[in-house]
C-alpha positions in Angstrom: 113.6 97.5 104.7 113.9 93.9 106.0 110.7 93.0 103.7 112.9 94.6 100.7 115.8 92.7 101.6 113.5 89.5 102.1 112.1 90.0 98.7 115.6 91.1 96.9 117.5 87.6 98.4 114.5 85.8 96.9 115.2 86.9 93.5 119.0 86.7 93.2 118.6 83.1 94.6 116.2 82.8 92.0 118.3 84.4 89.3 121.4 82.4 90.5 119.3 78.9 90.1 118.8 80.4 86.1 122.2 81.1 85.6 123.2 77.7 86.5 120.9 75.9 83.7 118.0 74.8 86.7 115.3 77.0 85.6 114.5 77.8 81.8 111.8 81.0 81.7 109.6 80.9 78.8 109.1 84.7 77.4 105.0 85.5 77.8 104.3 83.0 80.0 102.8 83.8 83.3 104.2 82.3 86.9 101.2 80.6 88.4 101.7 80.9 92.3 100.2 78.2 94.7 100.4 78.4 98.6 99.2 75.9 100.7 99.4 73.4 103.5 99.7 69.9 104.6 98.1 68.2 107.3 98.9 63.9 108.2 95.8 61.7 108.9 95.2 63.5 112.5 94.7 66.9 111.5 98.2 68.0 112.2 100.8 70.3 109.7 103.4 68.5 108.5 106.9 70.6 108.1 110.2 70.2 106.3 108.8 69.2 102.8 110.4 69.5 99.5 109.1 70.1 95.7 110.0 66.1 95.8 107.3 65.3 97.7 104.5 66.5 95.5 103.5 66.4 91.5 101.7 69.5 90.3 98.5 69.1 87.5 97.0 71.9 85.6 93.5 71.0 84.1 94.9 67.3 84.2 97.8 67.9 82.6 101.3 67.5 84.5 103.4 70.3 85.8 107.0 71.2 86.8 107.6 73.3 90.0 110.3 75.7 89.3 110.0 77.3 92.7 109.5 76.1 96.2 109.8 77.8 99.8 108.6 77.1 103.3 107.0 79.5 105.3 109.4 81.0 107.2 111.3 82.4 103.4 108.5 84.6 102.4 107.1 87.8 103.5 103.5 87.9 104.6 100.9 90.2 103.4 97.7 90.6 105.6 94.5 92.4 104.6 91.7 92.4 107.8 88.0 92.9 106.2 85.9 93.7 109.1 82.1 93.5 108.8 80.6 96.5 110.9 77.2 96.3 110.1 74.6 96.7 112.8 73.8 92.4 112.3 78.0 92.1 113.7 76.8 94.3 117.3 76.5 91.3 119.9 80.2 90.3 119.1 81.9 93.7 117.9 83.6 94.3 120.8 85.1 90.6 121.1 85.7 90.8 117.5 88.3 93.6 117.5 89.9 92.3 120.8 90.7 89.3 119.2 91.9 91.0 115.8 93.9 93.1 117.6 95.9 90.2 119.3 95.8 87.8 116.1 98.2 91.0 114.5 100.4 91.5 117.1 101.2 87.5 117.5 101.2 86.5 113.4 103.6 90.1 111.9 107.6 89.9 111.8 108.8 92.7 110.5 109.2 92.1 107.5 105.3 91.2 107.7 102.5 93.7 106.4 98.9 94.4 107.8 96.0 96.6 106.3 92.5 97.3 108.2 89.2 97.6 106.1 85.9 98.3 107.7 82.7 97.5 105.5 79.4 98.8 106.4 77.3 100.3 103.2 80.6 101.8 102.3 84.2 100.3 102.9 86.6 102.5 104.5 90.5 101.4 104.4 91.3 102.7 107.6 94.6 101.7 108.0 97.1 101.2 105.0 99.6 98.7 105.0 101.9 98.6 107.8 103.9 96.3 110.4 103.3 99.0 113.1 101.1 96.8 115.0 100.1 100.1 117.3 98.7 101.7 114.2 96.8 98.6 113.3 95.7 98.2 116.6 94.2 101.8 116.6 92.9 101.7 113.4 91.1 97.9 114.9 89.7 100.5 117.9 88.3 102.9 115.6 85.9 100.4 113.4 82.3 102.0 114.1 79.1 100.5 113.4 77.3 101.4 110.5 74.5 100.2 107.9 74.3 97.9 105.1 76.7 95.3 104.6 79.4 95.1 101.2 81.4 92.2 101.7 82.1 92.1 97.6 83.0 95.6 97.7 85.3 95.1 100.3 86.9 92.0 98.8 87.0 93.5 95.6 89.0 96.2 97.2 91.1 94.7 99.3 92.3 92.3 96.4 92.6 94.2 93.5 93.6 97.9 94.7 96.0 96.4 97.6 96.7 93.1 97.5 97.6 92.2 93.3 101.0 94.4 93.3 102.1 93.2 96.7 104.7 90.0 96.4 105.1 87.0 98.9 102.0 85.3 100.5 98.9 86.7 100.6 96.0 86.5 102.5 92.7 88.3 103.4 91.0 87.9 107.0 87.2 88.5 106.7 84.8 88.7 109.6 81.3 88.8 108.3 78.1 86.9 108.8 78.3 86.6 104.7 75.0 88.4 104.0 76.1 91.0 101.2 72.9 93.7 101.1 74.5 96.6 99.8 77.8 95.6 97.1 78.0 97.2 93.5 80.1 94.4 92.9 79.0 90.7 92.4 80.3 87.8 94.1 82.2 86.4 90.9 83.6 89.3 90.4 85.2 89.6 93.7 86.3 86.5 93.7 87.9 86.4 90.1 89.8 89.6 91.2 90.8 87.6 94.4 92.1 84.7 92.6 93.9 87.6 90.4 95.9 89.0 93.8 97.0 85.0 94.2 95.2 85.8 97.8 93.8 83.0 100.2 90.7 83.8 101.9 90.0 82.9 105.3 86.6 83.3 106.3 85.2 83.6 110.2 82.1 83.6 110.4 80.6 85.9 113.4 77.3 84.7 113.9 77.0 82.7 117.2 75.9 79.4 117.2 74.6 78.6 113.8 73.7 75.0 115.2 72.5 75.7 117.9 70.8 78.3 120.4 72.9 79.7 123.1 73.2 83.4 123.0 73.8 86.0 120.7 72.0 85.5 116.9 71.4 82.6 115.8 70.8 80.8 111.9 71.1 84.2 110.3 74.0 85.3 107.6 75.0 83.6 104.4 77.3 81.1 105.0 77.4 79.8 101.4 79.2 82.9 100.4 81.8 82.6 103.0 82.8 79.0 102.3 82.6 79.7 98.8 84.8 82.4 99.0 87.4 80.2 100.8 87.1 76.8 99.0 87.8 78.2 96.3 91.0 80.3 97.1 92.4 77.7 99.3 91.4 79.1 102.9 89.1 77.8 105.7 86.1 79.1 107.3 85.9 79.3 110.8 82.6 79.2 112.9 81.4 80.6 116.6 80.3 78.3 118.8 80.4 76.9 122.3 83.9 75.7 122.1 85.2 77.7 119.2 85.3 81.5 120.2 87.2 84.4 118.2 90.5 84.2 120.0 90.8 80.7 119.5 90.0 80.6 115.9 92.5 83.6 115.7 95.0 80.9 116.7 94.1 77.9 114.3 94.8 81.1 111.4 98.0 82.0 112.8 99.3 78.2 113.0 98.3 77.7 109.5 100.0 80.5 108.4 103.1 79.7 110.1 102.8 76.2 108.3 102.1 77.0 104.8 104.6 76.2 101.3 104.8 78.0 98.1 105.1 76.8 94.7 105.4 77.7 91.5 105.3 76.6 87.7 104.7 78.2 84.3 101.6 76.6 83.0 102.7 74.4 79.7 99.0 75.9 78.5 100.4 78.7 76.5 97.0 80.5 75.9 96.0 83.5 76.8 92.4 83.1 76.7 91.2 84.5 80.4 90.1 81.0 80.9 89.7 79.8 84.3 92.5 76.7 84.4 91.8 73.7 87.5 95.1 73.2 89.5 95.8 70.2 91.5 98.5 69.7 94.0 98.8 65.9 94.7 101.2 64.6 97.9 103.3 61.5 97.2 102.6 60.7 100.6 98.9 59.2 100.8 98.6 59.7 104.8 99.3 63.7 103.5 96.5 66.1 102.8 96.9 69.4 100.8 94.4 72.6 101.0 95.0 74.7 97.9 93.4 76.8 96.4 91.3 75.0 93.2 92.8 77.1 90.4 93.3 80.5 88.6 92.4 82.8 85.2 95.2 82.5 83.3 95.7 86.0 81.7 94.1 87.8 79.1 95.8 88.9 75.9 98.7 91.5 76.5 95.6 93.6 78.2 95.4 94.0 82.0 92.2 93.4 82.0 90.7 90.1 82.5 86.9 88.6 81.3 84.7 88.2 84.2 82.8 84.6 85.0 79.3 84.9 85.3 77.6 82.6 87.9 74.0 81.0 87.0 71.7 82.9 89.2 73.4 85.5 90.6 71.6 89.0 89.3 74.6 91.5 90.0 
């Protein structure tokens, strides 16, 4: 109910900002949706900024915000991907300890959390919901299995979950990044992630990749993790001496606590399925932004949307 009500104020302030003359909506043309954040010089997230304090470019070309909120004004939409492939066993149980805490600090109530498990198959085991008990159990119930679908499971989590939900966005994947089993292909996953408007964050659960000191070491794909975040404006996180899961859990949760929204309808009119480059500059030059890099603008009056192909990729 208090999501609804989040939601419902969110549209009558924006309703009441078109009846007074500040917002002129163009008939057929899609809102693009940005989130991201803002770190100074030292690594640190900068609150209390304004659509004044950045310009907005679309392949290049300028863009005007229409929309702008902090944080703390929109609902937040979690989906947990959980690799459970017999590669993930030396940190499992550390995995879903940490998981488990990282939901019960980051929902409000007006906050909702899903739980996928990916082995050869992915399994939603746990629907959205700001019960954090139910989310917790579902966390407990994760098994390990065989193979490993990470595209499946993004692909899932993005386009069957996350695309009709509104407010921010964001998947939570714990993988090593070594897909062996998907019917899906990377690009595809990813174009239906950029589709749901969803930032990735990526954690990486292979212990010291740099170095030796228990657990696995130098296996997984890493590529396909940072790829997948890079591109939709997220982070990947690593395991190592001084980084363990809890503690990455919490450099998630302060980001997400610290993150804007924009949005603008693209002055690009077409309806091509293109893939369109989006830049969000700060006026501030000590500012840094992580966004995600851009979108596929839509398709016709279809739902359906062309899929990228990526050179050397056989899926």
């Amino acid at each position: 109910m208090l999501r609804s009500l989040a939601l419902i104020s969110l549209t009558a302030l924006a309703f009441e900002s078109i009846l007074a003359g500040q917002f002129t909506l163009r008939v057929g043309v899609d809102l693009v949706n940005v989130l991201f954040s803002v770190t100074d010089r030292n690594g640190r997230f900068v609150p209390g900024l304004g659509p004044e304090d950045f310009r907005v470019e679309e392949d290049g070309e300028p863009q005007e915000i229409r929309y702008f909120a902090s944080e703390d004004e929109l609902p937040l939409t979690l989906a947990l991907l959980v690799d459970t492939s017999p590669s993930v066993e030396d940190v499992f149980q550390e995995e879903k300890r940490a998981a488990t805490g990282f939901l019960e600090t980051i929902l409000r109530p007006q906050d909702l959390a899903l739980v996928i498990g990916f082995e050869r198959s992915v399994t939603l085991f746990q629907d959205f919901t700001e019960n954090t008990g139910l989310l917790g159990g579902a966390i407990d119930a994760l098994e390990i299995g065989s193979g490993t679908s990470i595209y499946d499971a993004v692909m899932l989590a993005s386009k069957e979950r996350l695309r009709p939900e509104a407010g921010r966005k964001a998947i939570i994947l714990i993988s090593d990044g070594e897909d062996t089993t998907s019917q899906t292909s990377r690009t595809d996953a990813l174009v239906a992630a950029h589709q749901a408007d969803a930032i990735i964050y990526s954690i990486s659960n292979v212990y010291g990749r740099r170095g030796v000191f228990g657990g696995r070491t130098g296996t997984g794909d890493i590529r396909t993790l940072e790829r997948f975040s890079e591109e939709t404006g997220g982070a990947v996180y690593e395991l190592e001496r001084d980084a363990r899961f809890e503690d990455i859990f919490n450099q998630i949760a302060e980001e997400l606590r610290n993150q804007y929204s924009l949005g603008y309808y693209s002055t690009n009119a077409a309806q091509d399925g293109e893939y369109r480059k989006v830049e969000i500059v700060p006026l501030n030059r000590d500012y840094r932004v992580r966004a995600r890099q851009g979108y596929y603008a839509p398709f016709g009056t279809n739902e359906g949307q062309p899929v990228a192909t990526e050179e050397g990729e056989d899926r």
